[in-house]
TIFI-692844 format. One record per residue (C-alpha): residue number from 1; x, z, y. Coordinates in nm, 4 decimals. Each point is the difference from the previous one (the first is absolute). Layout:
REM residues N
  num         u         w         v
  NUM         X         Z         Y
...
This chain:
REM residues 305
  num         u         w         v
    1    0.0000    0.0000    0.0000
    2    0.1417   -0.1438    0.3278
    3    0.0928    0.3098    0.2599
    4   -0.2862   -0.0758    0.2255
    5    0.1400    0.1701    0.3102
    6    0.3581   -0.1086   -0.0381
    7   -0.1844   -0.3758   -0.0656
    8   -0.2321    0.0410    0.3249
    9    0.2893    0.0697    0.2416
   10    0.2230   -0.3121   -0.1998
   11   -0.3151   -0.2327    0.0234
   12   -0.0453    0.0823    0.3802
   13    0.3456   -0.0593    0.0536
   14    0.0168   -0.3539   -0.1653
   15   -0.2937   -0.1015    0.1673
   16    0.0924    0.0796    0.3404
   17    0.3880   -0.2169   -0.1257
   18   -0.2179   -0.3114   -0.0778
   19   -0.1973   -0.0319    0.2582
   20    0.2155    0.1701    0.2691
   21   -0.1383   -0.1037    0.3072
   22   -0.2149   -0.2774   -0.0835
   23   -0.4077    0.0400   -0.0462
   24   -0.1507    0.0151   -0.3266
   25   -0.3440   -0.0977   -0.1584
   26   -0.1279    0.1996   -0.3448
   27   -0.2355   -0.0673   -0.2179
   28   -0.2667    0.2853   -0.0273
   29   -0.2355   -0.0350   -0.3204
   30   -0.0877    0.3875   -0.0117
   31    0.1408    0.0134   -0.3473
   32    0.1993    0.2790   -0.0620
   33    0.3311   -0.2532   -0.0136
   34   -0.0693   -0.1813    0.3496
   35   -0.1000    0.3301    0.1634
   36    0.3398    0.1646   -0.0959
   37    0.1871   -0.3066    0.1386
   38   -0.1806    0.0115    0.3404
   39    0.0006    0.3767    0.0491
   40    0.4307   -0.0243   -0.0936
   41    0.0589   -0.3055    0.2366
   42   -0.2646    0.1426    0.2719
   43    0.1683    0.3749    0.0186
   44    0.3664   -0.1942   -0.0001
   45   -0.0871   -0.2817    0.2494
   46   -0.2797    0.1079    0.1920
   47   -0.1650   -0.2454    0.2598
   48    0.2661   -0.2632   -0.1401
   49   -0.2473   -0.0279   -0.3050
   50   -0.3460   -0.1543    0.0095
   51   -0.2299    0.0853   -0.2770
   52   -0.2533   -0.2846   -0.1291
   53   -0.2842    0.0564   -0.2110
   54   -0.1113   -0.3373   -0.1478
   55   -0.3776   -0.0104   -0.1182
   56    0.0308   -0.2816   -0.2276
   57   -0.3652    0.0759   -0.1602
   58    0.1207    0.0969   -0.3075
   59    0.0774    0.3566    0.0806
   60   -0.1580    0.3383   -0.1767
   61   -0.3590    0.0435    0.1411
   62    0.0477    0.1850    0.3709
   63    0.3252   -0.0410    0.0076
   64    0.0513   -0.1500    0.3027
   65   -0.1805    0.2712    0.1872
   66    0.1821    0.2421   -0.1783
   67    0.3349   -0.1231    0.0978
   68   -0.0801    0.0085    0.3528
   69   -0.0923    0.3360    0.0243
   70    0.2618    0.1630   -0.2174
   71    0.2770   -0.2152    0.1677
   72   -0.1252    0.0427    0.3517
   73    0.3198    0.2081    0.0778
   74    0.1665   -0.3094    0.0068
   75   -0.0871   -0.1251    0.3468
   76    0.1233   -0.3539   -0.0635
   77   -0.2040   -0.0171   -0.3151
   78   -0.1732   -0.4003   -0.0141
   79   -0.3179   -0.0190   -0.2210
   80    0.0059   -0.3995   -0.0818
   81   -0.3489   -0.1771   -0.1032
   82    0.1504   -0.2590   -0.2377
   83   -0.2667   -0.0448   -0.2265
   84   -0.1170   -0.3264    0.0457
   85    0.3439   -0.1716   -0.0321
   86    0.0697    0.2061   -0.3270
   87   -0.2709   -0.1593   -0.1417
   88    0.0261   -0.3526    0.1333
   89    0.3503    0.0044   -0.1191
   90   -0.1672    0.1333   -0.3531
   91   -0.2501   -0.2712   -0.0458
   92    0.0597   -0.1788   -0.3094
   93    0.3225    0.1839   -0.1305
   94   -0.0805    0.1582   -0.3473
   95    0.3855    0.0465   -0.1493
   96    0.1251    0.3825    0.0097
   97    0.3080   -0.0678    0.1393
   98   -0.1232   -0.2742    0.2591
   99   -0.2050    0.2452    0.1244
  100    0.2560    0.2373    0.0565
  101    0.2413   -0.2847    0.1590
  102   -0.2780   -0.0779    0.2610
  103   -0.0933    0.3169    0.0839
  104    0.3365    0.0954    0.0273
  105    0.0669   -0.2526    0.2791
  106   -0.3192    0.0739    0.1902
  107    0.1384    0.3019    0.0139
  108    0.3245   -0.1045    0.1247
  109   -0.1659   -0.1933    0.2535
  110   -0.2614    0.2343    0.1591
  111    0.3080    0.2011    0.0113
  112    0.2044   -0.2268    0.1722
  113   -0.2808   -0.0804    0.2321
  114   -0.0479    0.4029    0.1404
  115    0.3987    0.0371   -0.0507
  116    0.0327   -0.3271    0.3508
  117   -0.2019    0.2702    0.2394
  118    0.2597    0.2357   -0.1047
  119    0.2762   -0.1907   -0.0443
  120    0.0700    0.2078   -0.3338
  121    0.3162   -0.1465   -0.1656
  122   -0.0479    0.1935   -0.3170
  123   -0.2942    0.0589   -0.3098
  124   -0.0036    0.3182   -0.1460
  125   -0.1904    0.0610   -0.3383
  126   -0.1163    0.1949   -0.2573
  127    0.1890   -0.1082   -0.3006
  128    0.1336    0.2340   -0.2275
  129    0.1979    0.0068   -0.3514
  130   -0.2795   -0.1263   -0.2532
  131   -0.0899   -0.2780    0.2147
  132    0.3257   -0.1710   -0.0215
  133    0.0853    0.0262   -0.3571
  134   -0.3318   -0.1132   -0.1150
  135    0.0546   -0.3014    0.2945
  136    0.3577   -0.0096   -0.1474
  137   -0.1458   -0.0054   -0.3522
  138   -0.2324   -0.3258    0.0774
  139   -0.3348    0.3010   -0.0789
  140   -0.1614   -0.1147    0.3109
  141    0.0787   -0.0595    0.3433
  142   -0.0905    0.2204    0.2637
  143   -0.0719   -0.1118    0.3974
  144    0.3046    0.2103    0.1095
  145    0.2198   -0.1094   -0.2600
  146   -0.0631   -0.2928   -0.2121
  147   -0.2582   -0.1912    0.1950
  148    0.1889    0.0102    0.3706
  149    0.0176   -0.3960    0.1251
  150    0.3299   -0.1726    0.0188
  151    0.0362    0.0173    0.3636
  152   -0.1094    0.3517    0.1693
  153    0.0267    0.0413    0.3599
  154    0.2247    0.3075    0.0084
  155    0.3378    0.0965    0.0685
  156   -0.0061    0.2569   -0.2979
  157   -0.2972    0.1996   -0.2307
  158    0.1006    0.3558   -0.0513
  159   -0.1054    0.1787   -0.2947
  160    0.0348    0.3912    0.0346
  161   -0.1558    0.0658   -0.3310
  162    0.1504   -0.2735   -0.2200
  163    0.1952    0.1739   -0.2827
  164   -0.3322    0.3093    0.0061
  165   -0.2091    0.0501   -0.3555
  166   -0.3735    0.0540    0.1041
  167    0.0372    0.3387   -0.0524
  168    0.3109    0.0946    0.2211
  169   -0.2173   -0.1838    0.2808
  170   -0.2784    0.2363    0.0253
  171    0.2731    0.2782    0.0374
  172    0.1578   -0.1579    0.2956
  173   -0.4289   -0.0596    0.1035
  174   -0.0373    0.3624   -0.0512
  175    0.3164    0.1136    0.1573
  176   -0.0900   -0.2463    0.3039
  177   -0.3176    0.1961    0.0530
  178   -0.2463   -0.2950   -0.1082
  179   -0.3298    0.1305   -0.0371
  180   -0.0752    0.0238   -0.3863
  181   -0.2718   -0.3344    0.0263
  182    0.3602   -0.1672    0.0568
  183    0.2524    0.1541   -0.2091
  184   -0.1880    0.0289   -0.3466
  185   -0.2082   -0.3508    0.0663
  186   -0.0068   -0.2237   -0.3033
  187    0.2421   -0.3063   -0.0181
  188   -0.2139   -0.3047    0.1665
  189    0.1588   -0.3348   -0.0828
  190    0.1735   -0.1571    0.3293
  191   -0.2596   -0.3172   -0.0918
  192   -0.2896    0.2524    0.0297
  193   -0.3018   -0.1125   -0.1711
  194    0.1130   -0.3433   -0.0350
  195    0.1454    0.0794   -0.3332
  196   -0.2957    0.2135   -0.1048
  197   -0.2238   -0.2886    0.0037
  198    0.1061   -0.2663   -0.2629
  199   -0.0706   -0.3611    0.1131
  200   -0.0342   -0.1138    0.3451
  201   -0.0149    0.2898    0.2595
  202   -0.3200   -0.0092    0.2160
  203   -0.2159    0.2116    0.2044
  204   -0.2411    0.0615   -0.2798
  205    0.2265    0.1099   -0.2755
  206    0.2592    0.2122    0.2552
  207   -0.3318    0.2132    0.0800
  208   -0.1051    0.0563   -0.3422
  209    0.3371    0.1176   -0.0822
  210    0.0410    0.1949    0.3188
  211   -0.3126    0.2352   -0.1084
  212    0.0954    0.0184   -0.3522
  213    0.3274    0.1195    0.1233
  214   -0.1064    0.2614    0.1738
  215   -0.2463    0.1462   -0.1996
  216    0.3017   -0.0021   -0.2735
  217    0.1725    0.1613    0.2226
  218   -0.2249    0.2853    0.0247
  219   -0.1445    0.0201   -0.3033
  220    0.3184    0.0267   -0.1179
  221    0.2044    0.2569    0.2419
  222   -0.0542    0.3028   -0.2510
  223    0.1908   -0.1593   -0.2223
  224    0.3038   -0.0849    0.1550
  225    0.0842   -0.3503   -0.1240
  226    0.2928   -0.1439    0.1217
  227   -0.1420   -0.2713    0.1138
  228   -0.4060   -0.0660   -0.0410
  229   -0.2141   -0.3050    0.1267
  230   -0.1944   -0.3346   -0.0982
  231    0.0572   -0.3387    0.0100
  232   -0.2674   -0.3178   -0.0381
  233    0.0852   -0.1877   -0.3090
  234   -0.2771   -0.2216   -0.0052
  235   -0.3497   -0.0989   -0.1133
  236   -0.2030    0.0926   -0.2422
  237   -0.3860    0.0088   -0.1279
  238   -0.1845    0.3261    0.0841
  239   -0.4087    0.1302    0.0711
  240   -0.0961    0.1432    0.3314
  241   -0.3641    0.1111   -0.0181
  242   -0.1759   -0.2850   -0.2321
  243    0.2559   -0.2808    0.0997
  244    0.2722   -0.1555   -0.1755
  245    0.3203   -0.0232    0.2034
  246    0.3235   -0.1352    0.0494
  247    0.1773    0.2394    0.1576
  248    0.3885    0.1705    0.0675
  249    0.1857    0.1622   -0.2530
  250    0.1584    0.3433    0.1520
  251    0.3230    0.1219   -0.2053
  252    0.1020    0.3600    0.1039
  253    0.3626    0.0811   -0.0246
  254    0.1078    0.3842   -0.0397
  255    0.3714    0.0630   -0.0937
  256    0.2574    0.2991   -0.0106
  257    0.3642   -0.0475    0.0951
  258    0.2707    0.1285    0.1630
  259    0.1761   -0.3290    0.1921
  260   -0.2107   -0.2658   -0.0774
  261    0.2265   -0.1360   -0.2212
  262   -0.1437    0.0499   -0.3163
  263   -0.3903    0.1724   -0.0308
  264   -0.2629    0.1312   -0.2447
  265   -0.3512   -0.0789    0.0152
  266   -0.2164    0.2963    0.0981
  267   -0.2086    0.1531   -0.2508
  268   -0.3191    0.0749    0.2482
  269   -0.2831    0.1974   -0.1231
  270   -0.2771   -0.2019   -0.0845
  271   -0.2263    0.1340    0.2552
  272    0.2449   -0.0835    0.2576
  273    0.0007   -0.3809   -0.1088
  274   -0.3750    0.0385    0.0094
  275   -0.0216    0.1258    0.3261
  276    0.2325   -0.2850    0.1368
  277   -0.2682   -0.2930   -0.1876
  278   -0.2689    0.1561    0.0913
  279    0.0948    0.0279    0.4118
  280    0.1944   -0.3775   -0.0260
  281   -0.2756   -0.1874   -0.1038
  282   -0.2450    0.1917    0.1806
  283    0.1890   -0.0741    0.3237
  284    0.0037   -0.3665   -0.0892
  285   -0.2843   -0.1934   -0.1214
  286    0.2356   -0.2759   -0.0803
  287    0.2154    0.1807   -0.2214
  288   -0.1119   -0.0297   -0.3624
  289    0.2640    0.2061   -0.2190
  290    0.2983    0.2840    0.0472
  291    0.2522   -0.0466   -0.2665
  292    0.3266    0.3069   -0.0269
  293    0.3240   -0.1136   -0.0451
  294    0.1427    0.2221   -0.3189
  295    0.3385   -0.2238    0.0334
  296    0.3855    0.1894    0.0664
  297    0.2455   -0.1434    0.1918
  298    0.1682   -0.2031   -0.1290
  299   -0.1657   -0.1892   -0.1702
  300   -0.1728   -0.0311    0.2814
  301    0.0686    0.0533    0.3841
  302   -0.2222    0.2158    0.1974
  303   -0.1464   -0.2625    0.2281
  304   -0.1448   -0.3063   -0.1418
  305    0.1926   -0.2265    0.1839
């Protein structure tokens, strides 16, 4: 286990080497990852750093309100309505890892567009140890890692928490002060939803998969998963009322882990799984089955794509 103080005062200290006196832009997801990285470079750079929180429409379900409010200390703090080009650059792209590539360079270049009114010469993110071996490792590709564009914008990205476990980066959250909604928040992919709904991402499927998140997510808590949501797999025959329809197929994901690295399928209490069914479809009248994932990692990953 990484020293967290002794790493807090070294990560500071790098930061403020690589970006010296130049401004710097970071990416701000609210996970526990990006959170660390902006509250490091923000307390080593200060007004040198602006923080932007992308809303991509594919985040956790009031997320974006959330971020605003708990990040509000940081007076430079820009809330970014992207949604609409997330999803026009979306339309029609159905391969995992294209996905990831295009999303990745949207990112990159609503970045690049807030980083000109600040003239921000560096990126900071959230990318930390498991991300680059499983990038390294050809698992998937992430939007900070695997999926960045050929050309980006930027003088340098800075990575505070790059060589962290999951683990070591709540302590640093916790030792930061991060309110607990921060520090022991579930991993969320950097794709968001995107790779919780198989197929072609639109409107319609992020929303189903948004709810079913979050009632995982709470139904859930108790139990402390490691990591606990749902993901739209795809369609499926089902009866609502006296009608026969052809509705979404809702997988629910519940693993225990310690990195992320390797993971165990949960064994939930049947009433639990109940529970989750019974509130996913009743939310939804277009959703026509839940499904649990019993599968470890590996075989398997822990997202679907």
């Amino acid at each position: 286990m990484v020293n967290v103080d002794e790493f807090i005062d070294e990560a500071k200290e790098s930061i403020r080497d690589q970006i010296g006196d130049e401004h710097a832009i970071i990416a701000l997801s609210g996970g526990v990852d990006s959170s660390v990285a902006a509250t490091l470079a923000y307390e080593a750079v200060g007004e040198q750093l602006t923080p932007v929180y992308v809303d991509t429409g594919l985040m956790r379900k009031g997320e974006t309100e959330q971020i605003a409010e708990t990040f509000s200390f940081m007076e430079s703090l820009r809330v970014v309505d992207a949604k609409e080009r997330f999803f026009d650059a979306l339309e029609g792209v159905i391969d995992p890892e294209e996905k990831r590539a295009v999303i990745g360079e949207q990112f990159i270049r609503e970045f690049e567009r807030e980083a000109k009114d600040t003239d921000a010469e560096y990126l900071v993110q959230g990318t930390i140890y498991p991300d680059r071996i499983e990038s390294e490792g050809n698992i998937k590709s992430h939007h900070n890692v695997g999926g960045l564009p050929d050309v980006v914008d930027f003088e340098g990205i800075v990575e505070p928490v790059r060589d962290l476990y999951k683990d070591e980066v709540r302590e640093v959250a916790r030792a930061l002060g991060l309110e607990s909604i921060i520090a022991e928040r579930m991993p969320f992919p950097g794709p968001g939803l995107a790779v919780r709904v198989l197929g072609e991402v639109t409107p319609e499927k992020v929303d189903v998969a948004r709810e079913a998140c979050h009632i995982v997510e709470d139904e859930t808590e108790k139990h402390e998963p490691w990591q606990a949501f749902a993901a739209v797999i795809g369609k499926g025959t089902g009866v609502k009322g006296d009608n026969r329809v052809h509705g979404w197929i809702v997988s629910v994901r519940s693993v225990e882990s310690r990195d992320g690295m390797t993971a165990r399928a949960q064994e939930l209490p049947w009433d639990t799984l109940q529970r989750i069914q019974s509130r996913i479809t009743g939310t939804n009248e277009n959703v026509a089955r839940v499904v649990y994932d019993v599968t470890h990692k590996p075989p398997a990953t822990i997202e679907y794509e």
